[in-house]
N, C-alpha and C positions, 0 to 999 in steps of 0.2 A: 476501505473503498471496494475494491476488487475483491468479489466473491462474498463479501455482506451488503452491502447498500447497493452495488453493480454489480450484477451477473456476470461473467468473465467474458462473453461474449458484446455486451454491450459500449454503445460510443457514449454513454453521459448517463444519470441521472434520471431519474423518471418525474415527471411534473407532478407526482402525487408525492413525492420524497418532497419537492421543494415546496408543496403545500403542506405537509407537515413540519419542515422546518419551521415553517412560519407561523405555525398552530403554538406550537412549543413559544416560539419568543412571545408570541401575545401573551402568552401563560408567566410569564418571566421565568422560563428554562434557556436556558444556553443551550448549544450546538456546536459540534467540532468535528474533525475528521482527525483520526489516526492511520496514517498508510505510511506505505512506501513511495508515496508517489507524491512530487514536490512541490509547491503549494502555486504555482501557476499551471502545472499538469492537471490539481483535481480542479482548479477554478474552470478549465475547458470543460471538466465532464458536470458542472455545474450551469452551462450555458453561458459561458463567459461572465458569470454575474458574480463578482469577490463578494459580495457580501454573504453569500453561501460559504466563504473559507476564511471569513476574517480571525476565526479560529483554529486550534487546530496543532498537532503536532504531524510532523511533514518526511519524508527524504527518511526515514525508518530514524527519527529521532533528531538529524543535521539542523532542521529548520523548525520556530516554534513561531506562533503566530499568537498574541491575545486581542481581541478585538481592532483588528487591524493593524495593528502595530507590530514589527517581526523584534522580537525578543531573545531570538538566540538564531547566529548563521554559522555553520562550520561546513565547509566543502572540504571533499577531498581532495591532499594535496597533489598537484598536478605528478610529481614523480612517483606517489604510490599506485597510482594511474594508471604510469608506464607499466612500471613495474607488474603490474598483472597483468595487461596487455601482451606484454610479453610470452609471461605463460602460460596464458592461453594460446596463444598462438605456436607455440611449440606441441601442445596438444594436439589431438586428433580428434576428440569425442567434445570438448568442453567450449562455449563462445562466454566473452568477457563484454559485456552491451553498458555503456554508459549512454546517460539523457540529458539532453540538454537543452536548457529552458529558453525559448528566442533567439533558435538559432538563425532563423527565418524573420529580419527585420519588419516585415508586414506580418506578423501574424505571433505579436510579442507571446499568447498565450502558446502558442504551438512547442513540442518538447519532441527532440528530434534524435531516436535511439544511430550510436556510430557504433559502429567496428573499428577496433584500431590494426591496421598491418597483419591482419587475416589474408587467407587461400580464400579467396572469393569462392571456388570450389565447394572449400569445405563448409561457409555459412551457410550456401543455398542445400548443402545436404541436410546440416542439422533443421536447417528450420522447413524443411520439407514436412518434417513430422510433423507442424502445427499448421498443416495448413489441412481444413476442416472441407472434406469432399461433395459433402450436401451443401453447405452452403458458399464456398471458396472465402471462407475467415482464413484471414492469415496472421502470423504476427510481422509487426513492422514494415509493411509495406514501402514505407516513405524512409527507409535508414539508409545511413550513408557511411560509405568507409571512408576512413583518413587512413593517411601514413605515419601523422603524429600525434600525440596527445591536443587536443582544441584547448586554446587559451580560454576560453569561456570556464567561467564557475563550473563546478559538476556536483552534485548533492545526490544524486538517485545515479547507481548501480548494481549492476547485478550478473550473475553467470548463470548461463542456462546449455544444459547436459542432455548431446544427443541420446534419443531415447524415451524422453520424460520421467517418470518418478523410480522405475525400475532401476534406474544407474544412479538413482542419489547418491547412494554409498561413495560411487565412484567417485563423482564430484570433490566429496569432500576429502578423500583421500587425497587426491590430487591437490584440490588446493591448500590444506594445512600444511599437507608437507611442503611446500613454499611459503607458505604465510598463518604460520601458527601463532600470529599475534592479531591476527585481522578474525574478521566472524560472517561467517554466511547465517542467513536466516531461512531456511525453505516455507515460500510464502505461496507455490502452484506447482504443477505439473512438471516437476523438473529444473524449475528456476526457485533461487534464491536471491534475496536480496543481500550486498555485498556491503560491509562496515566494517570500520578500523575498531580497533579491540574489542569491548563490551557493550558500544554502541546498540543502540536498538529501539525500538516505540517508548520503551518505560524509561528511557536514562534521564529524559529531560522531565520524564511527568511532572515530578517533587515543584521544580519550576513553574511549568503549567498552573498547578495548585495554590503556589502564594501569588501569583500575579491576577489571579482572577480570585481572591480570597475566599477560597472552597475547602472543604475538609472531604476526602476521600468516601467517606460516606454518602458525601452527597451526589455523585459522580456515576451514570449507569454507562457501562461498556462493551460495543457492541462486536463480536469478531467471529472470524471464521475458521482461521488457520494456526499453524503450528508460530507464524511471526508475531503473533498477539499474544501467547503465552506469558512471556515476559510482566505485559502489561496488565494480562489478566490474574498475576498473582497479586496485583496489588491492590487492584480494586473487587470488592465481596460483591456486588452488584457488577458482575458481569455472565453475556448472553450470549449465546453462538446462535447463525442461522443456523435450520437444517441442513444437511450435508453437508456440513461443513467439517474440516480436520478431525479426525476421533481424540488428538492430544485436546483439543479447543471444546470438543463435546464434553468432554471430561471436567473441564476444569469448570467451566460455566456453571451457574447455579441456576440456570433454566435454558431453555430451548425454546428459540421464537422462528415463526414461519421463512422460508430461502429468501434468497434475496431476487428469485426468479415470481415469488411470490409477494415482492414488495414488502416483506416483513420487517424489515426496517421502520418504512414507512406506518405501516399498523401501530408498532409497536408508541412510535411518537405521536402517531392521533391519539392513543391510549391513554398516555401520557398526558398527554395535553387536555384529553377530556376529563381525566381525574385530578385535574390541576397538580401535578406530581406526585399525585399517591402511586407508589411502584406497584405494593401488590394487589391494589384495583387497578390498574394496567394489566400487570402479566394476568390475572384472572379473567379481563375480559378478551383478553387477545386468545388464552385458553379453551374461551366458550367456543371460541370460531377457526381452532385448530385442529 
């Protein structure tokens, strides 16, 4: 999602994304979304319409979705929870952001980032730095601190380190040495997405694959960052937008237009005009790159 299909800047989906969605199914092509973000998160940036996410693996691997049907749920347990909360919050430079899905009884689709038992201080420091001066983007506007872990499920987290990308190292320092059995995945500026052991986009794919009777072959994948890697070792048909990650350019076996330039969306009119043929797709999307 973020940073291939959605500009990291944007609230949703672009209506020529979800006109090519559609181009694709009349063509009998399937559509999915691979993120970190949990599969009522990307249904908002879809226009509230699930039929846009009845696919899909979700929450960096927690959640898998095959044609409407959820096929695999694991959230993380509420005391691992704490337990990072914790130390983060003994840190100075590092925030611990869990999301959580209808926290807001009116607005089941809404995913609502907390802080748990933070220096209120210290979050508006760090997230100072993401607040964008030309146009006042900020992140998380609407979060809320608790004092204790929320009973509600949690599938989507993540830790994000004052500074942005320059202090990764840090990040990870810090958090291995408390949870060297757990996995960050750096999927932006600073933030990583946060998972219990090996977890990540690719662990469920295998699943994904016999439930929708596919062979990896047949499977195009579209990514940006260093959290796709995973998944882009397993499939040979995979694509990175432009600027996207150098680990992600690297691995892809082509490069298709940003996702600031709807190249997602090209890519699957391409598709869909070739009735699946890959390489009269990437060749016409080539004429026009």
């Amino acid at each position: 999602m973020d940073g291939t299909l959605v500009p990291f800047t944007a609230e949703s989906t672009s209506r020529r994304t979800l006109a090519a969605v559609d181009a694709l199914r009349a063509h009998g092509i399937e559509f999915g979304c691979a993120t970190g973000r949990t599969n009522k998160d990307v249904t908002a940036h879809f226009y509230y319409q699930p039929a846009y996410t009845a696919t899909g693996i979700y929450a960096s691997g927690k959640q898998v979705f095959v044609r409407g049907e959820q096929i695999l749920s694991d959230p993380m347990p509420p005391d691992v929870i704490a337990k990072v909360a914790r130390a983060a919050a003994q840190s100075d430079n590092w925030l611990f952001i869990p999301f959580i899905d209808g926290f807001d009884p009116e607005r089941p689709y809404s995913t609502v980032p907390v802080v748990i038992g933070e220096n209120p201080e210290k979050v508006e420091r760090i997230l100072a730095d993401k607040v964008d001066p030309e146009t006042g983007f900020s992140l998380w506007p609407g979060r809320i601190m608790l004092d204790e872990v929320p009973q509600e499920e949690v599938f989507c987290l993540g830790a994000l380190v004052e500074g942005g990308q320059a202090n990764i190292e840090s990040l990870y320092d810090q958090f291995y040495a408390s949870f060297p059995d757990m996995n960050l995945m750096n999927s932006a500026d600073g933030w990583c997405d946060v998972n219990r052991g090996n977890t990540n986009k690719s662990t469920p794919f295998p699943l994904l694959l016999e439930a929708m009777g596919l062979d990896v072959d047949e499977v195009a994948f579209l990514a940006d960052s260093e959290n796709d890697i995973e998944l882009m070792k397993l499939i040979p048909n995979s694509f990175c937008v432009a600027g996207g990650a150098k680990a992600a350019l690297n691995r892809a076996r082509s490069v298709i237009p940003s996702a600031e330039d709807d190249g997602p969306a090209q890519f699957m009119e391409a598709l869909a005009a070739c009735d699946g043929d890959l390489d009269a797709a990437l060749a016409a999307i080539s004429r026009s790159f």
